[in-house]
N, C-alpha and C positions, 0 to 999 in steps of 0.2 A: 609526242607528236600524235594527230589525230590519225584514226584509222580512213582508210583510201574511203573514196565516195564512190557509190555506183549511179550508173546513170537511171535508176529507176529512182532512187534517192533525190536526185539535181532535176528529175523530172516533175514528181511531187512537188519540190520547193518553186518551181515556176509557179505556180497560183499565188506565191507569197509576194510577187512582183509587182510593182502597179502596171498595167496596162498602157499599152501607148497611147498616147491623145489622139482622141479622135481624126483632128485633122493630119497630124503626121500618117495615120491607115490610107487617106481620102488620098494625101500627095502623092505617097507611095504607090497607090495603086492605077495613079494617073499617069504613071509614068507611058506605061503599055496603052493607053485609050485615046483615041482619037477624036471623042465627041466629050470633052471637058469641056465643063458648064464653068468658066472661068468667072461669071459674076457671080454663082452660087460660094465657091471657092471665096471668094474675095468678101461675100458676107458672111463666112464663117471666122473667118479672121480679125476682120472690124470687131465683132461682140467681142472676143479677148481683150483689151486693150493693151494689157501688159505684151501682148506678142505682136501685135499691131505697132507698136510705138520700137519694137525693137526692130523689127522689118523695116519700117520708115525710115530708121537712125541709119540702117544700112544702106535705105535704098538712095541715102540723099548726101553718102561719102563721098569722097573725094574718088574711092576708084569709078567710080561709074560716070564721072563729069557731066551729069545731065547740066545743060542751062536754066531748067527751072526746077524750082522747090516741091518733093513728091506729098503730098498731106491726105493721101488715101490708099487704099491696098489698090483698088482698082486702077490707079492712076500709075502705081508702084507697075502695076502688068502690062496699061498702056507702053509705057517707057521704057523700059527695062524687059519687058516679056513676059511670058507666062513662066519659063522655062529656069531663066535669073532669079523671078520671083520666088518660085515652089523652093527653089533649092536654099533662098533665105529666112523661108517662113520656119523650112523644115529643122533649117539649122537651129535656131531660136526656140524652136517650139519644141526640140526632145532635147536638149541642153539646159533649161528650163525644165521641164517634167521628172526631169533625174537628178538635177544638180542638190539639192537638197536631201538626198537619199543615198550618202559614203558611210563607209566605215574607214576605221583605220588607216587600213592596211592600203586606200585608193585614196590620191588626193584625187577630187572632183575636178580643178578648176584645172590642173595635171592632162587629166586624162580626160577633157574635151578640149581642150587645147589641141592636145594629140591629133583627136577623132576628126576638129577640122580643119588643121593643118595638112591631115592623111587626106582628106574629101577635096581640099582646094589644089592641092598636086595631082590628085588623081582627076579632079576635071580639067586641068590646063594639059595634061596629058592625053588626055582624051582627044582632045581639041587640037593636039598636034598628030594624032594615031588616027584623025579622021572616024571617033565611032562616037559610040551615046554618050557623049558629058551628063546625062541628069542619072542613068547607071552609076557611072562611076563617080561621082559627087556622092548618091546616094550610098554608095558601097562603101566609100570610103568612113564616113562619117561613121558608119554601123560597122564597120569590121571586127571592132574591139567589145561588140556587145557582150561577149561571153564574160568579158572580165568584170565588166557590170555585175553579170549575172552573180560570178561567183564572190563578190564580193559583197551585192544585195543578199544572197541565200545561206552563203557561208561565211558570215564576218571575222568569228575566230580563225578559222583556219586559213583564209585569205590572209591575214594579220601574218599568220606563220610564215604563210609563203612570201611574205613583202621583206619579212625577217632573212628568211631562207638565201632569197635572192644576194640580200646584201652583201649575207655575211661568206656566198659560196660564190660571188663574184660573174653568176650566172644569167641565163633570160630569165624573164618574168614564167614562160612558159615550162622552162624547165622547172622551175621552181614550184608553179601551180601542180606539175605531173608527180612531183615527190614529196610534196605535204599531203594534198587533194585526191592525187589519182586519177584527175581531171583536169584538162587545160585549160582555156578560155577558146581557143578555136571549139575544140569538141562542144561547150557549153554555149558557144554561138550559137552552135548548127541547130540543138538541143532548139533552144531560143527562137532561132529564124524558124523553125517547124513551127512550133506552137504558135506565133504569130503569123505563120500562113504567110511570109513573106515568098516572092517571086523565087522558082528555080534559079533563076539569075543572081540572086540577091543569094540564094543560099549557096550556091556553089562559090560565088566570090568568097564569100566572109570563111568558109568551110576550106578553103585553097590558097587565103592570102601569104601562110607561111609555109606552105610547098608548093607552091602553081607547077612543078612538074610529076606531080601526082596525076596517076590514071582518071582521066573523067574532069581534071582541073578545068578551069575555062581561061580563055585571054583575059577579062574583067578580075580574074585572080592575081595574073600576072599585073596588070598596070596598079592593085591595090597592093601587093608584095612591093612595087617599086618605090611607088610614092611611100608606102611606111617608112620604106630604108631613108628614100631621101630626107625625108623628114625629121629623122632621126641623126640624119648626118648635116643637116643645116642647123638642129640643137635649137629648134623653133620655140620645143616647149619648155625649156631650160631645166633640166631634169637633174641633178648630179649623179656623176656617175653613171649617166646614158650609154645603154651601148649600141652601137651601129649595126644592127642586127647582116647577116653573111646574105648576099643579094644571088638569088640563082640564076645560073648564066645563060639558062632559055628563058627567062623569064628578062632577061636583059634585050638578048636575042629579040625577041619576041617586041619589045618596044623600038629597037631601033631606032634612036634618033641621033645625032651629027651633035658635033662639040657644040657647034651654035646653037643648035635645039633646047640640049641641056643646060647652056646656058641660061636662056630662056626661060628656061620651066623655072629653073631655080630662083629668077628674079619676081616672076608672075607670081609664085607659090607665095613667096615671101611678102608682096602687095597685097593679095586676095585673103591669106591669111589674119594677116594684121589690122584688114577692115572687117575683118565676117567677128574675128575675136573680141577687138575693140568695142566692137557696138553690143555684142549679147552675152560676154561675160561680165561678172561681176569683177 
């Protein structure tokens, strides 16, 4: 078994990363900003076409029932918003940027599956908690970034840990902390720093497997939820899934009525199945 990693180690190997796309920085950072040049946006998008065409595929499913046919990003923001837009381009466009760059040890098509099943429960949740859906859409999708990380940086030892898991019947995380030394939450956080992601963005993705940690936020809690849920609707069809232990402030803390959850869980599973359908392979 490899020797533990320190985080000075896992912090060097972030240069080995590719970079995010451009436009995923531009959305992310629109989140917060109130004078967004939504046609500049929209002709960043057009020149991709391959992200253009996958954005379109979504924006003209069946969940959004628009009555006419969308055939432009711009027309996608008419229709649909700014706000429905961003969160389609974004999904498309870092799902794409990384899907091509696993190892072993991570199936790709797995673990964004995951990423936007966790992002589409944590915005209809949102949307029933009354706070920012493009937060937690955005949070949700990136929670798991670390596991990227350590699987782009460390492919053998990731490999181990996927071993590990298996054969000790345990999480992923436990299993990262006894090969690696290093989790995927800790190698988020690592991550979300170096990408200069929003306080917001780092304390979710840094909190989603304890949101009753000191300094946690509520956006931690509603992303710890949707993971569980997500895992416990078997979205991504995982063998051998386990339903990760849901913590009871962090339950608390969403508060929603039989019928709410019902809800979620039928939305999740709609919103899931057109965001996937259209930008996986």
């Amino acid at each position: 078994m490899s020797a533990h990693l320190t985080y000075e180690q896992a912090i060097k190997k972030l240069d080995d990363l590719p970079s995010l796309p451009a436009i995923v920085v531009d959305l992310i950072n629109s989140i917060d900003q109130e004078d967004v040049d939504i046609s500049v946006l929209a002709k960043k998008v057009a020149r991709d076409l391959a992200l253009a065409a996958k954005t379109l595929r979504m924006a003209n499913s069946s969940l959004y029932g628009l009555q006419v046919k969308v055939t432009t990003i711009q027309q996608a923001i008419t229709y649909l918003g700014f706000q429905v837009t961003r969160n389609l381009v974004m999904a498309a466009a870092i799902t794409s940027h990384f899907s091509e760059t696993m190892c072993q040890g991570l199936d790709a098509k797995s673990f964004w599956r995951h990423s936007i099943a966790t992002a589409a429960c944590a915005k209809v949740l949102a949307r029933l908690m009354r706070v920012n859906q493009d937060y937690s859409f955005t949070a949700g999708l990136l929670h798991d970034i670390g596991r990227l990380a350590l699987a782009l940086c460390f492919p053998q030892e990731f490999q181990q840990a996927a071993a590990y898991r298996a054969a000790h019947d345990c999480t992923m995380q436990e299993a990262e902390r006894a090969v690696l030394g290093i989790d995927h939450v800790e190698a988020g956080l690592v991550l979300a720093q170096h990408w200069n992601f929003s306080d917001t963005l780092q304390l979710a993705i840094a909190g989603h497997h304890n949101p009753e940690a000191p300094g946690a936020s509520a956006l931690a809690a509603i992303i710890h939820v949707a993971n569980a849920v997500v895992h416990a609707l078997d979205l991504t069809q995982v063998p051998d899934d386990l339903v990760p232990r849901v913590s009871p402030a962090a339950w608390a803390t969403i508060g929603l009525d039989d019928h709410a959850w019902l809800q979620l869980f039928k939305e999740t599973e709609l919103y899931y199945e057109e965001i996937a359908s259209s930008i996986l392979p």
